[in-house]
C-alpha positions as CSV (number, residue, x, y, z in Angstrom):
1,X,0.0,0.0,0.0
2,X,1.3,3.5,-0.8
3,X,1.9,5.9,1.7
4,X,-0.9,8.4,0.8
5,X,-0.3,11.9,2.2
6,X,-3.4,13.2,3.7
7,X,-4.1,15.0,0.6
8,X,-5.7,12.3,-1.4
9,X,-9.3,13.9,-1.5
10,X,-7.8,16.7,-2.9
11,X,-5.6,15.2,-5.4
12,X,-8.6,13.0,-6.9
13,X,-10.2,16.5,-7.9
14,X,-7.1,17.5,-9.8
15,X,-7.7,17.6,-13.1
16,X,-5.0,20.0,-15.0
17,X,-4.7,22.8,-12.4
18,X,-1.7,23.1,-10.6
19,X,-2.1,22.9,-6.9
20,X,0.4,23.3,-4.2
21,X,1.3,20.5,-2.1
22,X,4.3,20.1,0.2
23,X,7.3,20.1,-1.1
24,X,5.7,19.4,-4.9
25,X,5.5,23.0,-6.3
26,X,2.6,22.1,-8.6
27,X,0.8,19.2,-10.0
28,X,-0.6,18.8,-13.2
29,X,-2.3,16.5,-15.0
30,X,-2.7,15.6,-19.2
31,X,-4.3,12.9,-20.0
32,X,-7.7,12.1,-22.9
33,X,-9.7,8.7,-22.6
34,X,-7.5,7.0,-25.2
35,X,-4.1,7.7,-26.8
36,X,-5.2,9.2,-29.7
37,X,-6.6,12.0,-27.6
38,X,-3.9,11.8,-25.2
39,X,-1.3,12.7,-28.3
40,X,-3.5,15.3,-29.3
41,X,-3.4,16.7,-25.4
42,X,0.0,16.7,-25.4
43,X,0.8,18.3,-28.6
44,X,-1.2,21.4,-27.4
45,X,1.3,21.9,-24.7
46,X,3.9,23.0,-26.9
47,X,4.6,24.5,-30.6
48,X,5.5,22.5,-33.4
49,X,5.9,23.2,-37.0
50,X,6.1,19.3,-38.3
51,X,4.2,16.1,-36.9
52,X,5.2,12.0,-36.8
53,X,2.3,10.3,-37.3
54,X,2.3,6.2,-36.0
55,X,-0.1,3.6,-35.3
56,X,0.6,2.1,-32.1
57,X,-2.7,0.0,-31.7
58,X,-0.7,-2.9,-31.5
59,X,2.6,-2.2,-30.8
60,X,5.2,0.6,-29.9
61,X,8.1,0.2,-32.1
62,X,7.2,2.9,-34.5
63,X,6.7,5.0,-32.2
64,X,10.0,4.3,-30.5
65,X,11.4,4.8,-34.1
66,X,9.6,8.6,-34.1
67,X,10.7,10.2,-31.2
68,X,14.5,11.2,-32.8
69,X,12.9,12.6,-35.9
70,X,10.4,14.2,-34.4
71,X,12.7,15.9,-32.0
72,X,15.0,16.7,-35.2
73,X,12.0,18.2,-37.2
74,X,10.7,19.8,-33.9
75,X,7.7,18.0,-34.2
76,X,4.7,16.3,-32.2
77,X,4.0,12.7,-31.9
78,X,0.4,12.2,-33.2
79,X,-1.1,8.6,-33.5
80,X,-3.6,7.0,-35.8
81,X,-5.3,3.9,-36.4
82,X,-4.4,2.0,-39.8
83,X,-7.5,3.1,-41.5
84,X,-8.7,6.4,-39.7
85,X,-7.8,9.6,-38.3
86,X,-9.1,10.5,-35.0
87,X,-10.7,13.8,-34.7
88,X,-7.9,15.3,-32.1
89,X,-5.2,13.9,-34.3
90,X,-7.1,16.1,-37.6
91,X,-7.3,19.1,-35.1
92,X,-3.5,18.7,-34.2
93,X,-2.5,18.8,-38.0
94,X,-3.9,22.8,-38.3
95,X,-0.8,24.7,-39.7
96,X,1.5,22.0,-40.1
97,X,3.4,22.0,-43.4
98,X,4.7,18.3,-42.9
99,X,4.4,15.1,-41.6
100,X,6.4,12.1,-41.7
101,X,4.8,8.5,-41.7
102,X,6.0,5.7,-39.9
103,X,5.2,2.4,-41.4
104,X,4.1,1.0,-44.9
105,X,1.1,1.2,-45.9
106,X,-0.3,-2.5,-43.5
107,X,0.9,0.1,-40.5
108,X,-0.5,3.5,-41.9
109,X,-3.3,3.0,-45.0
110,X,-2.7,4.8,-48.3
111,X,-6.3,6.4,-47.2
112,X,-4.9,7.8,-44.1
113,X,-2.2,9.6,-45.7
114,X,-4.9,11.1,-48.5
115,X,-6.9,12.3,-45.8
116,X,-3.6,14.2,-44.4
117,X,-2.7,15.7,-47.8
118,X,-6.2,17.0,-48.6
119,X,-5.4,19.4,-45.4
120,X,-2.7,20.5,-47.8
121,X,0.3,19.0,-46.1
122,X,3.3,17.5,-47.5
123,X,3.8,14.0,-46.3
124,X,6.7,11.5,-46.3
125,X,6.2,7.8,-45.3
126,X,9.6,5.7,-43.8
127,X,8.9,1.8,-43.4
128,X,10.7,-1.1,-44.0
129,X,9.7,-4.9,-44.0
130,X,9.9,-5.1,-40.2
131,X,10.5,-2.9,-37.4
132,X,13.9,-3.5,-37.6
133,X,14.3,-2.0,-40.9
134,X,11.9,0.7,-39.9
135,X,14.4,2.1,-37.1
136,X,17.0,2.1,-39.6
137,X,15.2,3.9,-42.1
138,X,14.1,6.7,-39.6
139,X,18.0,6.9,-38.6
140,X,18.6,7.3,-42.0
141,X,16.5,10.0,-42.3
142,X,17.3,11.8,-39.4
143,X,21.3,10.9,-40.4
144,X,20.6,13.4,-43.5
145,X,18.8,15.3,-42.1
146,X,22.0,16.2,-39.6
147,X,24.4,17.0,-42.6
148,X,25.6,12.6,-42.4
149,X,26.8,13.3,-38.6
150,X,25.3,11.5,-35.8
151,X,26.6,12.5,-32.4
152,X,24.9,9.3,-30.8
153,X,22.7,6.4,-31.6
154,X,20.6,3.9,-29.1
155,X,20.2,0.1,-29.5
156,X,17.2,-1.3,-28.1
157,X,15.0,-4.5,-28.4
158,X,12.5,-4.2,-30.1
159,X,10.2,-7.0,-29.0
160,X,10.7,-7.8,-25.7
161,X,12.6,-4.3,-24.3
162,X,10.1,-1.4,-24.4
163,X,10.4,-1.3,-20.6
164,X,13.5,-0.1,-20.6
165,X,13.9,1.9,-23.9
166,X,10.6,4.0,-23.7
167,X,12.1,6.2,-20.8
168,X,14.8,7.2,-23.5
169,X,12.4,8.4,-25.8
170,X,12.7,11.3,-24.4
171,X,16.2,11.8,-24.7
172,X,15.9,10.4,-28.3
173,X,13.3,13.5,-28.9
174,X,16.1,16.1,-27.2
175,X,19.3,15.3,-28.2
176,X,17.7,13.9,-32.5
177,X,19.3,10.6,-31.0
178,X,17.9,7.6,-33.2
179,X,16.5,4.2,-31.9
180,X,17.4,1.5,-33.7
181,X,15.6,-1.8,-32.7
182,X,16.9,-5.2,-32.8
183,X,15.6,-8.3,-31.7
184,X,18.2,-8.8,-28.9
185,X,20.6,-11.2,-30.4
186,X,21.5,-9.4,-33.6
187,X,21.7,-6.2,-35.8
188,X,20.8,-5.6,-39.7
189,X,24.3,-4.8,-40.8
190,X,23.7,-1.5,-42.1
191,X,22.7,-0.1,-38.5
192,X,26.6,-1.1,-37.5
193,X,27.9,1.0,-41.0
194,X,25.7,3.4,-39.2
195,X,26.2,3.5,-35.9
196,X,30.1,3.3,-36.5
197,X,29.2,7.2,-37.8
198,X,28.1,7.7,-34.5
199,X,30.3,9.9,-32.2
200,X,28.9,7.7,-29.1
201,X,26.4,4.4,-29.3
202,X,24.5,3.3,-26.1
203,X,22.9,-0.2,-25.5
204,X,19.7,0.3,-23.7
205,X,18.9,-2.6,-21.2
206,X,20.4,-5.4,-19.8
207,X,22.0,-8.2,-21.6
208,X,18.6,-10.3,-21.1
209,X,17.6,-8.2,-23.4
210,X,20.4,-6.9,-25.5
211,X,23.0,-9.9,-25.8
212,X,26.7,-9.7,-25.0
213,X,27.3,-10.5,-28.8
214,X,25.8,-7.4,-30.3
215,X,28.0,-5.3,-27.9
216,X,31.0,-7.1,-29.1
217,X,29.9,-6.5,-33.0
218,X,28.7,-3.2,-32.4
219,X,32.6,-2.2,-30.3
220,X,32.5,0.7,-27.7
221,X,29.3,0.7,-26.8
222,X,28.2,1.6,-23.1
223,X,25.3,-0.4,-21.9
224,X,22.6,1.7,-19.6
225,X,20.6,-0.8,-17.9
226,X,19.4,-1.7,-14.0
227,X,18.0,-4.9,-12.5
228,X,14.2,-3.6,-13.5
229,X,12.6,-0.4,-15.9
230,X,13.1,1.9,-12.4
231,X,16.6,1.3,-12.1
232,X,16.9,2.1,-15.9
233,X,14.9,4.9,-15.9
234,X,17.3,6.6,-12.9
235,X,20.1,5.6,-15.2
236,X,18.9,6.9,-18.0
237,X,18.2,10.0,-16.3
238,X,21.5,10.5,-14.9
239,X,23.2,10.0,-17.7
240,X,21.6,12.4,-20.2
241,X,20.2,15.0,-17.9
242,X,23.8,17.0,-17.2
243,X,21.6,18.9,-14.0
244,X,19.0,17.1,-11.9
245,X,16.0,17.7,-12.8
246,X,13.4,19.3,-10.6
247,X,10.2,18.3,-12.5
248,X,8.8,15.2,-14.0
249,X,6.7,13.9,-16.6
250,X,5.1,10.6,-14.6
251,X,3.6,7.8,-16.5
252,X,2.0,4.8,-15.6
253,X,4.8,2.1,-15.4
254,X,3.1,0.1,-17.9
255,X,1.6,2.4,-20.3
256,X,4.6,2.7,-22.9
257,X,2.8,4.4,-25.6
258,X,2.0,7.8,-23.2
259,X,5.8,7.3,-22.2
260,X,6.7,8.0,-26.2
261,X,4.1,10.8,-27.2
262,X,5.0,12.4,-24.2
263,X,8.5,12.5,-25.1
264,X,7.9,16.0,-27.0
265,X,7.6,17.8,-24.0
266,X,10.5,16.3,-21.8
267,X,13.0,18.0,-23.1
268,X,14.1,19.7,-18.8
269,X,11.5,17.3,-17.7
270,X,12.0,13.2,-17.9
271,X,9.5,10.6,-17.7
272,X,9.2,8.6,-15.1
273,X,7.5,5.4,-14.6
274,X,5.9,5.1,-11.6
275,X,4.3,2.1,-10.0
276,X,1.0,2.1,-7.9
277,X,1.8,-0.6,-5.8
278,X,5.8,0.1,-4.9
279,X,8.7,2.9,-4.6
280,X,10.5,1.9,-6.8
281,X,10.4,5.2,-9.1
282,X,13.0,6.9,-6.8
283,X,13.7,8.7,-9.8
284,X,11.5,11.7,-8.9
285,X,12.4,11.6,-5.0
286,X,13.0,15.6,-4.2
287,X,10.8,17.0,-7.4
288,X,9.6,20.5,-7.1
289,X,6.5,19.7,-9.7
290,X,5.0,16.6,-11.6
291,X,3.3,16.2,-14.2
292,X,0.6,13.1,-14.6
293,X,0.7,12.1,-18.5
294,X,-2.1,9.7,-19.9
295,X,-4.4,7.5,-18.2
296,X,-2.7,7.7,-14.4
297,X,-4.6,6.6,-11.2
298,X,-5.2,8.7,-8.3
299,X,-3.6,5.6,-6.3
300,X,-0.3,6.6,-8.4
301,X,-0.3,9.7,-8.2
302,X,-0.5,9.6,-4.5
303,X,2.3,7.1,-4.9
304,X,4.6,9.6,-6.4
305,X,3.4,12.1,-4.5
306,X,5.0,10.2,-1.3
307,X,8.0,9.0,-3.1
308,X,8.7,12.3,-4.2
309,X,8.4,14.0,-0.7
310,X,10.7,11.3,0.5
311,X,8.1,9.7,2.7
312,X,9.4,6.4,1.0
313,X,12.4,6.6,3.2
314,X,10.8,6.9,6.8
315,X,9.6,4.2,8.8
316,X,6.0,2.8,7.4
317,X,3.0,5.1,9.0
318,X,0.9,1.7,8.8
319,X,0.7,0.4,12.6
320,X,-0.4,-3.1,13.5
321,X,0.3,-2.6,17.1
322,X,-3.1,-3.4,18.1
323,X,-2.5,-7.2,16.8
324,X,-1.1,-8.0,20.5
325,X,-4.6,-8.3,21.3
326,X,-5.5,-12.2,20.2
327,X,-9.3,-11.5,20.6
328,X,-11.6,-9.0,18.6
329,X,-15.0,-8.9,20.2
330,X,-17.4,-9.8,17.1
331,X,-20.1,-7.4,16.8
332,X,-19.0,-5.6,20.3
333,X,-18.7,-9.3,21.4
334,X,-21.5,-11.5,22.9
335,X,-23.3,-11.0,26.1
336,X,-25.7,-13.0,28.2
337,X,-25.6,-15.8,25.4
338,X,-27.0,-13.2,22.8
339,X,-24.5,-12.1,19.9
340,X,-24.5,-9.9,17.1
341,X,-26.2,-7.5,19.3
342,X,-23.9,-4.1,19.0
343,X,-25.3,-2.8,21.8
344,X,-23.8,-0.6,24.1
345,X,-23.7,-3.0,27.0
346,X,-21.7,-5.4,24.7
347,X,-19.6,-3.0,24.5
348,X,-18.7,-2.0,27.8
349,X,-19.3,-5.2,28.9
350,X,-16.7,-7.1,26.4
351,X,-14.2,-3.9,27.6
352,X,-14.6,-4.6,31.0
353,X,-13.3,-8.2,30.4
354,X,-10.3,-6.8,28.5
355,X,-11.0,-6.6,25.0
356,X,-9.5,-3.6,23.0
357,X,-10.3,-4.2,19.8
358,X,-14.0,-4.5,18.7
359,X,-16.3,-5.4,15.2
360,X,-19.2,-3.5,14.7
361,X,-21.8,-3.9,12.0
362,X,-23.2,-0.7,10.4
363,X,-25.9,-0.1,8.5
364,X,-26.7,3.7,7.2
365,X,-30.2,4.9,7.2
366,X,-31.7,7.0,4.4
367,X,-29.8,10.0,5.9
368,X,-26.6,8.8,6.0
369,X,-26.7,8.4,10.0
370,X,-24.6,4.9,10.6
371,X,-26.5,2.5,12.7
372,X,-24.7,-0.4,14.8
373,X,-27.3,-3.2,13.5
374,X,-26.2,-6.9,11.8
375,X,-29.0,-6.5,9.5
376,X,-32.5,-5.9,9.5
377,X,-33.8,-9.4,7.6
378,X,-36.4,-10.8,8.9
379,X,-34.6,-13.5,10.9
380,X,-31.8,-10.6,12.4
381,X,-34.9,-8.8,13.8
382,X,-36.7,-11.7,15.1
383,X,-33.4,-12.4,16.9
384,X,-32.7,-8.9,18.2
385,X,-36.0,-8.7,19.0
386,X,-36.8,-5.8,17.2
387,X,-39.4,-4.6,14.9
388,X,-40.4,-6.7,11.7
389,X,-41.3,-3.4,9.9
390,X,-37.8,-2.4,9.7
391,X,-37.7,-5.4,7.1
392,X,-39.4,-3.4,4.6
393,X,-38.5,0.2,5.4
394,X,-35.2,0.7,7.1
395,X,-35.7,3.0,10.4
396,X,-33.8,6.7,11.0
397,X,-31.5,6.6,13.0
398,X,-33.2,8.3,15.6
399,X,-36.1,5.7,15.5
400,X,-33.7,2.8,16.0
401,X,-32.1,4.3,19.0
402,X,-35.5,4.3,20.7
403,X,-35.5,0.7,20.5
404,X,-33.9,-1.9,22.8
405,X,-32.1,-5.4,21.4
406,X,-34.5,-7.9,23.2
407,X,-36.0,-5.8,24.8
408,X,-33.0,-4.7,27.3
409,X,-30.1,-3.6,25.5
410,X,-29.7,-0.3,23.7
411,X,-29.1,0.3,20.3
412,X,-26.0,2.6,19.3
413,X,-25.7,4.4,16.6
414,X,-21.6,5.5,15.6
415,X,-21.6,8.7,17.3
416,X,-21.9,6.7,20.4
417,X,-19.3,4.5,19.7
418,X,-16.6,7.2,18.8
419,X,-17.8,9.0,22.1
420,X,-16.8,5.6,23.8
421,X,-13.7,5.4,22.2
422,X,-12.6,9.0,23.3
423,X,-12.2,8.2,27.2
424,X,-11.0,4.7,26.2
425,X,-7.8,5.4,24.4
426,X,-6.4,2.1,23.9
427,X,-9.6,0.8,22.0
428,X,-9.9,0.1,18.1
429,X,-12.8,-0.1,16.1
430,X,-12.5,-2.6,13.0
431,X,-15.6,-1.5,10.9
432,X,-17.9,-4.0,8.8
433,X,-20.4,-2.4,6.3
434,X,-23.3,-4.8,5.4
435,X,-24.3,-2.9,2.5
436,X,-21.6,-3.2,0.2
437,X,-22.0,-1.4,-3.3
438,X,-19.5,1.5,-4.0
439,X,-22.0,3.9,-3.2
440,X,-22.9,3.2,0.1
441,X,-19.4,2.3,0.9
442,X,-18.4,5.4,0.0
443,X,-20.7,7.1,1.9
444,X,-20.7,5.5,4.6
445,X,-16.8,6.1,5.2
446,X,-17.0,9.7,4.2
447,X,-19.5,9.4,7.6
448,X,-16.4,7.7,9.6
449,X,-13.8,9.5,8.2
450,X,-15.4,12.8,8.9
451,X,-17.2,12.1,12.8
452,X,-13.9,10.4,14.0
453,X,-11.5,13.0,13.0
454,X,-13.7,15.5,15.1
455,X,-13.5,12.6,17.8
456,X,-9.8,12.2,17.6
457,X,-10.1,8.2,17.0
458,X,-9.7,8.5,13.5
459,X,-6.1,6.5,13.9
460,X,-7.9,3.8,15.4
461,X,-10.3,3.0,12.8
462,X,-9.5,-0.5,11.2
463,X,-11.5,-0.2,8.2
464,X,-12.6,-4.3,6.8
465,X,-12.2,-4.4,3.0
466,X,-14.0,-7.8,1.0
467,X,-12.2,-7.3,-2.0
468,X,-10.1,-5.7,-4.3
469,X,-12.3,-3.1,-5.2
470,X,-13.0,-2.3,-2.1
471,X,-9.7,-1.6,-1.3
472,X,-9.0,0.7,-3.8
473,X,-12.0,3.0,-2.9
474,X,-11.3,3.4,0.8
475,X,-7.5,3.9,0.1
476,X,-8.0,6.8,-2.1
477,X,-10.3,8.1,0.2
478,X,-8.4,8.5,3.3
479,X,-4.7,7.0,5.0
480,X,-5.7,4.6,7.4
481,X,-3.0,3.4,10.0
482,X,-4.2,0.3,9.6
483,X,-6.8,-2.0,7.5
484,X,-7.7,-5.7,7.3
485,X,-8.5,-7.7,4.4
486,X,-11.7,-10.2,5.2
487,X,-12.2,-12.7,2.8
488,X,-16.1,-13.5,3.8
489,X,-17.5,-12.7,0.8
490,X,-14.9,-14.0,-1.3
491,X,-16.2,-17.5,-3.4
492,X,-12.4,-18.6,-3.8
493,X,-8.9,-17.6,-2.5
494,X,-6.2,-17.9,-4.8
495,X,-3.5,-18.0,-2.7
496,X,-0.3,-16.1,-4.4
497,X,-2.8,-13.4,-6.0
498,X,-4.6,-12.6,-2.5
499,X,-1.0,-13.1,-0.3
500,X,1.0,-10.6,-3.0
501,X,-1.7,-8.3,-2.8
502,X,-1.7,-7.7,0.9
503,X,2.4,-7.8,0.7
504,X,2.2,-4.9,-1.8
505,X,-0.6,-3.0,-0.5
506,X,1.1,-3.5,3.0
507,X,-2.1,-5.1,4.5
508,X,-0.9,-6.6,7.4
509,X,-4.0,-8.7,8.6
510,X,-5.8,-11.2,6.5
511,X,-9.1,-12.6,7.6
512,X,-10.5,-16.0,6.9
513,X,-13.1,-18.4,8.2
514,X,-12.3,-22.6,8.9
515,X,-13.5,-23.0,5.0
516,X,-10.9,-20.7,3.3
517,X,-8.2,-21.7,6.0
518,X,-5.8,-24.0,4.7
519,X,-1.9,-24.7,6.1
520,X,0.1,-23.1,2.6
521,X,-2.7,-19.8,3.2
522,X,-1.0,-19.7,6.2
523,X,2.2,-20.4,4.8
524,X,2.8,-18.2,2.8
525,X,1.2,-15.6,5.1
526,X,4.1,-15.9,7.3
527,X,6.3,-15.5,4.6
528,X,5.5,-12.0,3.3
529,X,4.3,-11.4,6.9
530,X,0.9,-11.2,6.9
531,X,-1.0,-11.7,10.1
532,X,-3.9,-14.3,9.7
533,X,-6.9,-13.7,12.1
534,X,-10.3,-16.1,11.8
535,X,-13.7,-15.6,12.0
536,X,-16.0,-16.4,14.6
537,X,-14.9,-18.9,16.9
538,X,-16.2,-19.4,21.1
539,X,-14.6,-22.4,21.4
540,X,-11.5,-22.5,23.7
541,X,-10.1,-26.1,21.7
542,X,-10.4,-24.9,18.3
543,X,-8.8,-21.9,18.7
544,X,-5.7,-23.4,20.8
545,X,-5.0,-25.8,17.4
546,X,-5.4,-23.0,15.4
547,X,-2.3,-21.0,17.6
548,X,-0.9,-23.9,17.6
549,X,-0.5,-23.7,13.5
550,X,0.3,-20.5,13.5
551,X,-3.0,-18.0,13.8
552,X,-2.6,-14.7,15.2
553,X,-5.8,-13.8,16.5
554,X,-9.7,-14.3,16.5
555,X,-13.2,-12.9,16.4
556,X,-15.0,-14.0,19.4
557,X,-18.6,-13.2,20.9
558,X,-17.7,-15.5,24.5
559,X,-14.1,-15.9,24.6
560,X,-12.0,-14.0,26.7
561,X,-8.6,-12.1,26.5
């Protein structure tokens, strides 16, 4: 989980206006639903007197192939589809004189590059049989265009390496430096006649991806590549951007295509791919201003947010203290043989015999007021004893704190609970929504977020999440010290996917009944440490076998601490 600064709820409103935060000067965001409009987004941050056009529907290379000669011709990166134009692409092409084409005519139609000259605007198509022979032909191009001197050239793979080459696009755009792609394990011996014209040549990548045996053909090269895209993106950085940057382009780590259109406006400021999900992009640690390119979460922009205020480097804000307690009291625990109640004297009464940590269930009335109720089936109210009406049309708030839980216990709403909490310092609430679409889930934590900062509890709110989804929306919605993943709800467990999640989100309890337990859950839970708590057990044998295999903790109605 990403260390969200507490300005989430304002960063998930940014759209492109700069807004100070913290050390971050100003934030910015360009982005369109797609690439095409993306493209078109970018090329009205800047002027241009020339355009590349690619299709990148299906892969990058072109555009890898674009960015030198669009840098040399200063020109935009515009994309197309092989048989249309989209509308922000046509809009970009007012007052340019030329474009260049990348690809034959199976990459870019003869169609597409009418419709372009009917705007009267001289076009040139480059394309080979392959990729390969594409780069070459761009480099070419951009060769001749430079009076036959080349200060440097870039060898990349062009299949399997666009994760580390696309965060050179940019320096391919600023210094005219051409990409020529291989396919790891050899070069089209023309690039070599090239590339020997070349005042320096650069091998982008490891040699998993660019072999030891094109080095040796190619002779003085220097290879740039880390252990992953991150490390090669610093190194990249470093070496081609004489003075630290301050400001960033960042891109979604995955998203290669935004990575190369936006390479037109990083001439001072790199990209940088960013992760939502790790801090690995240390890249942009110290940043006075970043820019969010293309389709970027919220989640990762709050990531680089906290890498680039260095919050990376300090001690995790996430605090699991509170699992020392072995016991959670399940719906404010049992009392008098009578669970699920939520009542205030389970409450005090589950305190009194040591519990800190508490379940309640909420339910939000038509108002948004958060009741502590199971559920109000006919079968929960028959067993709390109250009103069969309520099955039909849920109560106010106010209505259901008139009423007692069989008749002798009284009904709390979360106000009451938060109260409780404020003289009880060591307590913890973990927090179980019954309704459970986005809506309602939303709204009902804008409620807690809201009434137990006023209280002064709000870090010991343990919100439950049932899912992925669920995850995302609280997490973007407020910094929690701490939350738990119950898997209730949840059909199947797959036991990597659900484990790596919590590891990388920095979940540290994982909640299961006796059907989803199973020894290599547990397992691995130990291994990417992972507390595992189950759910509900009163019975003292069960739960010593479980500790016995390893289990952390429990809900319990009877049981005590």
């Amino acid at each position: 989980m990403k260390k969200i600064i507490a300005l989430v709820s304002v960063i998930a409103m940014l759209m492109s206006t700069p807004v100070d935060i913290s050390a971050i000067s100003s934030v910015d965001k360009i982005y369109g639903k797609n690439i095409h409009e993306t493209s078109a987004a970018v090329a009205k941050k800047r002027g241009y007197s020339s355009a590349v056009i690619v299709n990148m529907d299906y892969s990058v290379a072109d555009g890898l192939s674009a960015a030198a000669l669009a840098g040399k011709t200063n020109g935009v990166i515009l994309t197309v589809s092989r048989n249309s134009i989209p509308s922000g692409t046509m809009e970009s092409l007012n007052g340019v004189k030329n474009v260049y084409i990348i690809g034959l005519e199976e990459a870019v139609s003869k169609s597409v590059e009418d419709k372009i000259k009917s705007k009267g605007i001289k076009t040139k198509r480059i394309g080979g049989k392959d990729r390969y022979e594409t780069s070459l032909n761009v480099a070419e191009e951009v060769k001749e265009m430079s009076g036959n001197n080349l200060s440097e050239v870039m060898y990349a793979n062009g299949k399997i390496g666009e994760a580390d080459v696309v965060t050179a696009s940019s320096v391919a755009y600023k210094n005219n430096t051409p990409i020529l792609l291989t396919n790891g394990k050899t070069i089209i011996p023309k690039m070599k006649q090239l590339s020997n014209r070349a005042g320096r040549r650069y091998l982008i990548g490891g040699t998993a991806v660019i072999s030891s045996s094109i080095a040796s053909e190619i002779g003085n090269a220097e290879r740039i590549g880390g252990k992953d895209r991150f490390v090669t993106n610093q190194m990249i950085v470093d070496k081609f951007y004489y003075t630290k940057p301050t400001a960033y382009h960042i891109v979604d780590y995955q998203d290669y295509k935004t990575a190369i259109v936006a390479s037109s406006i990083s001439y001072t400021e790199p990209i940088a791919l960013v992760a939502d999900n790790n801090n690995k992009a240390t890249v942009i640690k110290g940043a006075k201003k970043l820019t969010a390119v293309g389709n970027v979460s919220q989640k990762l922009i709050s990531r680089a947010i906290y890498i680039c205020n260095g919050e990376a480097d300090k001690k995790s804000k996430y605090d699991y203290s509170w699992t020392k307690n072995k016991y959670i009291a399940h719906a404010m625990g049992g009392i008098n043989g009578k669970t699920y109640t939520n009542s205030y004297e389970a409450m005090t009464n589950s305190y009194k015999n040591g519990f800190k940590v508490f379940e309640v269930d909420l339910i939000s009335d038509d108002f948004g007021d958060l009741m502590a109720c199971h559920g109000f089936s006919e079968n929960s109210l028959k067993e709390l004893g109250l009103p069969l009406k309520y099955a039909t049309k849920t109560p106010t708030a106010s209505e259901f704190k008139k009423q007692k839980i069989c008749g002798r216990y009284r009904t709390m709403t979360i106000d009451d609970i938060l109260y409780y909490m404020k003289s009880h310092k060591d307590m913890y609430l973990v927090i179980d929504i019954k309704s459970k679409t986005e809506s309602n889930m939303r709204d009902s934590y804008s409620t807690i977020i809201k009434k137990a900062t006023n209280a002064g509890v709000i870090d010991r709110i343990i919100p439950q999440i049932y899912n992925y989804e669920s995850f995302n929306l609280i997490d973007n919605m407020y910094n929690f010290k701490s939350i738990i993943l119950t898997c209730y709800s949840m059909k199947n467990i797959n036991i990597s996917e659900i484990t790596n999640f919590c590891k990388n989100n920095e979940i540290g309890v994982l909640t299961v009944d006796g059907k989803k337990y199973s020894s290599n859950l547990l397992s691995e839970c130990k291994k990417k440490g992972i507390k595992m708590y189950m759910n509900t057990y009163n019975d003292q044998s069960t739960v010593n076998r479980y500790t016995g295999y390893g289990v952390s903790g429990f809900y319990t109605d009877f049981l005590r601490p």
